[in-house]
N, C-alpha and C positions, 0 to 999 in steps of 0.2 A: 503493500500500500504506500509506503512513504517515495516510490520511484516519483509519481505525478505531483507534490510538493516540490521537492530538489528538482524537476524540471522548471515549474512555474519560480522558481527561485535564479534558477541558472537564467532565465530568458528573461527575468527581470534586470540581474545585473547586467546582460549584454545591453538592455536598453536604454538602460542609466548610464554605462560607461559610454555606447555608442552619441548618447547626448552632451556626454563630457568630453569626447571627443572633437564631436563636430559642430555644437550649437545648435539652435532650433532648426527641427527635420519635420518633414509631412511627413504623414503615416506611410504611403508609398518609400519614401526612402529607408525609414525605419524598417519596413519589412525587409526592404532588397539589403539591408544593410546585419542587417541579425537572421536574415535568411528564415523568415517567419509569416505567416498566410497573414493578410492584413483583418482580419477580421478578428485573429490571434494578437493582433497589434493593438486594435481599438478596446479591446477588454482588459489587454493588460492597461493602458496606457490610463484606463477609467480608473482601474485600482491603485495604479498608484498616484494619480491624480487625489484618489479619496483621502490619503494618507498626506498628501504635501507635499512627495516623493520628485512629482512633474507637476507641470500646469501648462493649457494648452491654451496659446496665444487667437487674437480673433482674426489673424489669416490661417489656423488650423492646423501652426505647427509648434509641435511639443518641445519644452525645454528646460531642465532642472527645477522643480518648485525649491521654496525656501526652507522644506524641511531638510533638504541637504547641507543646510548651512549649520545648523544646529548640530548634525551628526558631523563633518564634519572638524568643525569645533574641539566636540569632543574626543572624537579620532585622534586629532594633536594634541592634547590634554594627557591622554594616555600611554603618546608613546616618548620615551626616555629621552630621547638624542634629541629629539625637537627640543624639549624644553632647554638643553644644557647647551644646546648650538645658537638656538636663536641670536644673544647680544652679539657673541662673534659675527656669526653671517652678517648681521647690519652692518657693523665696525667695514668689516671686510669690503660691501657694498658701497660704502660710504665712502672708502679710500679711492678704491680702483673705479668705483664708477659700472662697474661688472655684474653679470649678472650671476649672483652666489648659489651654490646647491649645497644639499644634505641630501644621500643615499643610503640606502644599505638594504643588503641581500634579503631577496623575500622567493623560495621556492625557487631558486636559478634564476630568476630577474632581479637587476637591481633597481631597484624600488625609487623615484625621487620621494621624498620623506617632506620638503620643507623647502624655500627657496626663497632669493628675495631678487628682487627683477633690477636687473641692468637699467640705463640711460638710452642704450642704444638701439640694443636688440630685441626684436618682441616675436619674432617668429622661430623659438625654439624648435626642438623637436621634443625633448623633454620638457616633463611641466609636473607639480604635483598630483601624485598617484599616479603616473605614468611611467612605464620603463624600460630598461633597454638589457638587450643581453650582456653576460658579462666580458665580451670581447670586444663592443662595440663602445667610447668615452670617457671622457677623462675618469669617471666617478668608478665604472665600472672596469676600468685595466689598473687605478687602482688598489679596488678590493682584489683583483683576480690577482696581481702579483702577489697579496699576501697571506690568499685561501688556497694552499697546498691542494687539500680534498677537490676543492671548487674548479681548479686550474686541470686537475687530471681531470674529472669528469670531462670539462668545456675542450681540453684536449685530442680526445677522444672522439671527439665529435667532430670534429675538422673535415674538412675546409666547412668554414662556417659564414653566416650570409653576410650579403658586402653591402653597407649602406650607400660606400661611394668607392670610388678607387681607390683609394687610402685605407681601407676599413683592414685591420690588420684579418683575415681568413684563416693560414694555415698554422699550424701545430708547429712549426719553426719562428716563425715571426712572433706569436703570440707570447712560445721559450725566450725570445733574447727580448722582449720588450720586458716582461718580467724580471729579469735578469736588470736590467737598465735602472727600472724603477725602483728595484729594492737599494740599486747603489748609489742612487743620487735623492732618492727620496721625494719623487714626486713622480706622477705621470704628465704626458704630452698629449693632447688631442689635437689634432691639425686636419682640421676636414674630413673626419674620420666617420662623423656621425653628417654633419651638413656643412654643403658647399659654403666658405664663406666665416665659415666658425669655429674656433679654436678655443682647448681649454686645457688647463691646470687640474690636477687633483691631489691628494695625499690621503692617505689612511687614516682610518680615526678607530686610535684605541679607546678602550676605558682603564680605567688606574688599575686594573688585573693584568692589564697587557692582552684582553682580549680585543680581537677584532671585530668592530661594531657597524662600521660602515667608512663614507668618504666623505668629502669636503671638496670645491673645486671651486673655481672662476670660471665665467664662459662668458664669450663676448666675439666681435668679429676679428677675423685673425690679426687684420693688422694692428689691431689696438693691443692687442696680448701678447703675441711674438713679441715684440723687443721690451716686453716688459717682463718677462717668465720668469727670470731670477726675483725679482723687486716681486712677483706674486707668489712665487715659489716659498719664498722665506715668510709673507704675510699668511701663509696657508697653514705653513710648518708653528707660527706661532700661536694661529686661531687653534690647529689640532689640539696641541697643548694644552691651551686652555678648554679646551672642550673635554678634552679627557680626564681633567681635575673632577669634573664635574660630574662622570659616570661612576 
């Protein structure tokens, strides 16, 4: 009996995330977009409209209600690295002008956690609760260089998919990047996720020395390239202090 719940649940979160994705959608798109009979569209969209979940605008297309905000909210509330990153990420924003991230690994994606938006750039590809594999970012190469377990597995799986020509793929490239990043202490993203956009990252332990997730800068290449030491060391400093705090 409980298979037809966990469906109506799975097909609810594709529709919530698919409007988090893309912003207000007709029901026609919603269906071709979650792969769902629109008629299966309109009954979900009624219940969670009931709830606050969505609300349907008066040209007829659906778009997060305001009870997402509330859950959300509390989502950040509960989880650790939010609270203890936060003053850093601003400081950090504040400095460079850049647009800051918080990550960390959730089921082999890594997860954005938390972020605080650049000056210049608005069309990321990451955004809170969205995420990227861990071969693909500055946030995400690196966690991989310092998740042993995480790196065999992503290893293993090579060649792996290519966001752009950059995007490092095989099981050699992804060894000596790793290698790279444990010796200098940061990662490098250079167009690896999007044309045009380059980013910093470093590890973020907690004061056991456990690995928790990442920290990065991102912004358009050429504003980051000739600054990657000068943010490199601003990253290494925010970690620190973030780790006090786990």
């Amino acid at each position: 009996m409980p298979a037809k719940p966990i469906k109506v649940m799975a097909n609810s979160a594709d529709l919530l995330n698919a409007l988090a994705d893309t912003g207000p959608m007709s029901v026609a798109d919603i269906a071709d977009a979650i792969s769902m009979p629109r008629p299966s569209v309109y009954r979900l969209l009624d219940a969670l409209a009931h709830v606050g979940l969505v609300t349907v605008r008066e040209d007829g297309r659906a778009q997060l209600g305001t009870g997402i905000l509330h859950l959300a909210t509390a989502a950040l509330k509960g989880i650790p690295e939010v609270g203890a990153a936060r003053s850093a990420m601003q400081r950090l924003n504040d400095v460079t002008g850049q647009t800051v991230y918080l990550c960390s690994l959730r089921d082999r994606r890594v997860v954005c956690l938390d972020w605080v938006e650049g000056t210049k750039v608005t069309l990321m590809l990451l955004k809170p609760g969205g995420s990227l594999p861990p071969h693909a970012g500055a946030t995400s190469r690196a966690i991989l260089a310092y998740d042993n377990s995480l790196r065999n597995r992503v290893l293993e799986a090579a060649p792996l998919q290519e966001f752009t020509p950059q995007t490092l793929t095989s099981a050699e490239q992804l060894e000596a990047d790793a290698a790279l990043i444990r010796e200098r202490g940061f990662s490098l993203s250079d167009e690896d996720v999007t044309f045009g956009v380059a980013a910093l990252g470093v590890p973020l332990f907690d004061s056991n020395g456990v690995l928790r997730g990442a920290l990065s800068v991102a912004g358009l290449r050429d504003d980051v390239l000739p600054h990657q030491n000068e943010y490199a060391d601003l990253l290494r400093e925010a970690a620190q202090e973030v780790s006090a705090k786990l």
